[in-house]
N, C-alpha and C positions, 0 to 999 in steps of 0.2 A: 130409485128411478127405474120402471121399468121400458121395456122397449128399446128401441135401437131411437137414440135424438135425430142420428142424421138420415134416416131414412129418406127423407126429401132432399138430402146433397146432390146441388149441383156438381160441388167442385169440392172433394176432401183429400186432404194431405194427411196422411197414416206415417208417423213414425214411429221406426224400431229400434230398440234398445240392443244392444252387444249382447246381452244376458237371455236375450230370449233368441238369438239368431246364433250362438257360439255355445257347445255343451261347455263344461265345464274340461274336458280334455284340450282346445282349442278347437275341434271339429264342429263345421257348419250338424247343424240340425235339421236335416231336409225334409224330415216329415214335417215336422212346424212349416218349414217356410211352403211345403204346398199346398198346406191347409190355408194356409194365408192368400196364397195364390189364388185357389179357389174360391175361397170371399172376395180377393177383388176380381174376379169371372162374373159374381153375381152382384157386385156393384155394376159394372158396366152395364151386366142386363139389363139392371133399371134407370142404365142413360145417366151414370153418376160418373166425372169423370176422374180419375185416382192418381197421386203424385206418392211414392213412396221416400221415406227419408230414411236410410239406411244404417247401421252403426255396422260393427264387425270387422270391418279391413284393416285394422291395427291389431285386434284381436288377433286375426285369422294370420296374419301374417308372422305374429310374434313365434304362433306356433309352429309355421315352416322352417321360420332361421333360428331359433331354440334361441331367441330372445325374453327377457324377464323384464316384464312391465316395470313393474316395481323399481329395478336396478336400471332400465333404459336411458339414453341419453336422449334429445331430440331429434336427432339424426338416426339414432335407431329406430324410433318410432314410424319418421317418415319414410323410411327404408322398408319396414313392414307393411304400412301401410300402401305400398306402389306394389309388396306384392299380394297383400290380402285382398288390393280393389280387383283387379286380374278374377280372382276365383268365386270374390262378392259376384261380380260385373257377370260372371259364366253363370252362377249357381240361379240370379235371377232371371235370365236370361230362357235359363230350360223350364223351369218352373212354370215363367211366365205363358212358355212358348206351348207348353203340355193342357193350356186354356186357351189354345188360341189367342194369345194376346202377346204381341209386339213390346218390346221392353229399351228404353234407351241409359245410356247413363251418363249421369251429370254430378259434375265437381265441382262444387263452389264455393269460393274465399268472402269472407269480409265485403271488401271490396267492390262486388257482384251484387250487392243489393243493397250501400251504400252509397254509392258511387250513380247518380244519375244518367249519365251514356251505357254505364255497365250496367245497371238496371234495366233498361229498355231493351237491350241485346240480350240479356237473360229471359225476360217477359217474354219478347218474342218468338226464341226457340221453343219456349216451353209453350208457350199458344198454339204452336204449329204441332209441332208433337202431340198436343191434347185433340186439335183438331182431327190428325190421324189416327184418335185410339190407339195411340202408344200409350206406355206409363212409365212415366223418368222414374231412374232409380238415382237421386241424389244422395250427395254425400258432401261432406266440407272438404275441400282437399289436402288434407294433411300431407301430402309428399312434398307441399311449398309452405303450408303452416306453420310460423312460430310463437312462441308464446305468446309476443309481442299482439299479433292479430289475428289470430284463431278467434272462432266462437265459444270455445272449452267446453263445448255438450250439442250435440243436436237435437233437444230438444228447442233450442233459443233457433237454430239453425231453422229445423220445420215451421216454428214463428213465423220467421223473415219470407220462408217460402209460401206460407200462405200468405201473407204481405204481396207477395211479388206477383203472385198469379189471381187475388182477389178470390179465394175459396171462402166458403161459408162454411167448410169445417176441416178442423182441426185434431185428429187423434193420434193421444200420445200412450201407445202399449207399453205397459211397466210390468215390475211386478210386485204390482201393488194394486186393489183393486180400485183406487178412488182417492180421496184428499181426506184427510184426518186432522183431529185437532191438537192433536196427538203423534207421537211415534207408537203405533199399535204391536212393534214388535217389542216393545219393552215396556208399554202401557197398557195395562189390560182395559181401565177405562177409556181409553180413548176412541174418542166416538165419530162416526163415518158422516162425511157433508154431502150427501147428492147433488146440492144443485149450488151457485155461487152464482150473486149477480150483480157483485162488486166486488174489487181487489182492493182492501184497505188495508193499512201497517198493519192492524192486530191480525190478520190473516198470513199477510205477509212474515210475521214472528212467529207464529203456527208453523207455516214453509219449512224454518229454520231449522227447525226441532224433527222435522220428518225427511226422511229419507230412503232411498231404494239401497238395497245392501249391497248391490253389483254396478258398475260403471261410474262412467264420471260425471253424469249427472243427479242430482237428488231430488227432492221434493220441490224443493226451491227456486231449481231450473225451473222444474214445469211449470210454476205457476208464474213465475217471470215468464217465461214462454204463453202462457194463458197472458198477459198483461198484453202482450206484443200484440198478439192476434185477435182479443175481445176491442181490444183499441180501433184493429183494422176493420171490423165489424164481421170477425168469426169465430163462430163458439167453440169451444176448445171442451174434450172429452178426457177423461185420463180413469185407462182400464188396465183389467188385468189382460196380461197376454202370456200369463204363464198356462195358457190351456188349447187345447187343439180347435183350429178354427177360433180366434176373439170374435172375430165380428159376427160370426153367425150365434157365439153364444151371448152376446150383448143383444142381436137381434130377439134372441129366446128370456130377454129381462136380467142381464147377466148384471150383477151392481156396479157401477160408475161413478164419476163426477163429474158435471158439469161445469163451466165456466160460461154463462150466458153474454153472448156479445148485445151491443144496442144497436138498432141499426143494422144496414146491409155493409158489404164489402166496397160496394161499388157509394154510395154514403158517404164512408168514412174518408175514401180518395178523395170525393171532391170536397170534404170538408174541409182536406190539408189543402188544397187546390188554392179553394177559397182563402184559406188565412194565409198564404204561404206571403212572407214580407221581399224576398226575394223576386224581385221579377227584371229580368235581364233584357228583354224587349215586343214589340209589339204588332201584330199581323193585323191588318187593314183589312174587311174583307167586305163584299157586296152582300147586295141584299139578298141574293137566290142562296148565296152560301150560306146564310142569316137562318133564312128560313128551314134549309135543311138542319141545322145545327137544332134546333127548335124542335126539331121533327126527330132529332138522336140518331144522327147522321155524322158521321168522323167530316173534319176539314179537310178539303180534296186543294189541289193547288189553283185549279182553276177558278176558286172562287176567292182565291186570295190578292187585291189589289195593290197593297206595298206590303214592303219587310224594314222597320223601322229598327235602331239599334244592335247592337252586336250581341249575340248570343252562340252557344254552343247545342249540341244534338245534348236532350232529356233538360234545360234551363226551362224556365216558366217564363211564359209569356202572354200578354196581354192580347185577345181576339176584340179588336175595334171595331164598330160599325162605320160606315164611311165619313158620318159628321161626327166623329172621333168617340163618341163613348166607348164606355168599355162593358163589350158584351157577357166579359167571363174571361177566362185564364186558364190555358192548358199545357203540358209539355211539349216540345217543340222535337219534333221527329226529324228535324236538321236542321244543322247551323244557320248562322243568317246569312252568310256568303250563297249557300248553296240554296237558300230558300228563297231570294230574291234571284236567282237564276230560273227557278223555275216556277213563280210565283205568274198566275194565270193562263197556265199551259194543262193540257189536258195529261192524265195521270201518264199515258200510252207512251208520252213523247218525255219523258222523263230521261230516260235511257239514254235518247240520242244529244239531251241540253247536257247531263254531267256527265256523259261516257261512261259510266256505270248505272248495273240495274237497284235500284234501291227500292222505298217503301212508296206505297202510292196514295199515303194521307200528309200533311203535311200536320195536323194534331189526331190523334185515334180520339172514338169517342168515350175510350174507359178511362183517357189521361186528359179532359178536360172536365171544365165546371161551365156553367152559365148561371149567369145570377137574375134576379127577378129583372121582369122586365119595367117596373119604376125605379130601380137603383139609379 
């Protein structure tokens, strides 16, 4: 495959491996990472906006308190890890900083992209942050991680995160240049897939047998991670980043794999939208809101007429027309207590009905569906 796939990304998540971010002494490799830096200087150029997924701070930490992974307990890991995110959290920071580019960082459990109220609050930081041409430097939090509910790789991690912010791509730097059908380190015939536009078991057994010789994820992460994200509707890349600048040499035809997604990101949401069997209660709304909604316009409170049943902030809920059909179904950006406090008020006067400042949709329009208008 030549060429760069995502050269048209709106929105791509770049994740890094430990092995290409950590020499083999435990020391960061900072020429790599501002080569990387650099590429994302000239993603932004072209109005593409960059979420990076981090490895390293377990790494990086092991090697300050002369800890041995191998021999580690889990409390030693998350101990390194508090202090290798410290020097991650710095090292990206100046990098970033040396392109003119604003860098934040973010630590996320489980929980945070399972979890529907904690979803939304993640979604939104990270909106806002993209909004201001920041670029999160995420990471799983392993200082509160246990075995129990870690993710055990960030490749599944960077998945979820494109999940979470609806990007249309997905790049997992390894060191390996692409998906084989084979272990090409110990298969000479084993031969390179470019492009992939289905994830079936026999592929998935492929996965098995392939692996990256460094970290804790293998072959078989990334393409469970390629599942995650093709599902959400974003195509997912896996290169080499064992060379100076990836992206600019993927731009120059460098070889890859594809995982081609079907469908958009924004699609795929409202496809769970639409099927979700779950629906906890239901917003009444007029016809002005009707018609904006049509027009792909977020629910504002003022156009919302009752708050029927009991629901919680991120539950799915039913958007009724006034002679009760049901218009479509979207998350619900507040409870039902607080949604019927401010249901037909203008967005302004939010503040002074619950004494706090909160959001001023009552559904956004990237967490709703509308269904045909004969349903």
């Amino acid at each position: 495959m030549s060429g760069f796939a995502f050269a048209n990304s709106r929105r791509l998540v770049i994740k890094v491996g430990s092995s290409l971010l950590v020499a083999d002494d435990g020391e960061l490799d900072r020429d790599w990472l501002t080569g990387l830096a650099i590429d994302i200087a000239e993603l932004h150029a072209a109005a593409c906006e960059v979420l990076v997924v981090s490895s390293g701070a377990i790494a990086i930490g092991s090697k300050v308190l002369g800890i041995s992974k191998k021999k580690a307990r889990l409390e030693d890991l998350q101990a390194a890890a508090a202090v290798g995110q410290v020097q991650l959290a710095h090292a990206w920071r100046e990098v970033l900083q040396e392109q003119d580019i604003r860098a934040a960082q973010i630590l996320l459990t489980p929980g945070d992209t399972e979890d529907r109220r904690r979803f939304l609050n993640a979604r939104g930081t990270l909106a806002r942050l993209l909004e201001r041409r920041v670029v999160p430097v995420i990471n799983e939090n392993d200082t509160v991680a246990t075995e129990e509910i870690r993710y055990g790789d960030n490749d599944r991690l960077a998945a979820r995160v494109a999940q979470l912010v609806m990007a249309d791509g997905l790049l997992l730097l390894s060191d390996v240049d692409g998906f084989y059908n084979a272990d090409p380190g110990t298969n000479k015939e084993a031969q390179h897939i470019p492009e992939i536009l289905g994830i079936t078991p026999e592929l998935l057994a492929m996965a098995g047998e392939t692996r990256s010789a460094i970290g804790s994820g293998g072959m078989a992460t990334k393409v469970q991670a390629a599942k995650i994200a093709t599902h959400a509707g974003c195509s997912t890349m896996i290169a080499s980043g064992v060379v100076h600048r990836p992206v600019q040499k993927l731009r120059n035809g460098a070889r890859c794999s594809i995982f081609r997604a079907r469908g958009t990101p924004a699609a795929a949401r409202k496809q769970w939208l639409a099927g979700s069997l779950t629906v906890r209660g239901r917003l009444r709304i007029d016809d002005g809101a009707m018609s904006a909604l049509r027009d792909g316009s977020s629910l504002l409170p003022v156009g919302v007429l009752g708050v029927d049943g009991a629901f919680e902030r991120g539950d799915v809920v039913v958007i009724a027309a006034q002679d009760g059909r049901e218009l479509g179904r979207g998350l619900a950006e507040y409870g039902s207590s607080d949604a019927a406090r401010i249901a037909g008020c203008r967005s302004a006067e939010i503040e002074s009905l619950l004494g706090y400042r909160s959001r001023s949709v009552m559904l956004h329009r990237d967490e709703l569906v509308l269904f045909d208008r004969d349903d």
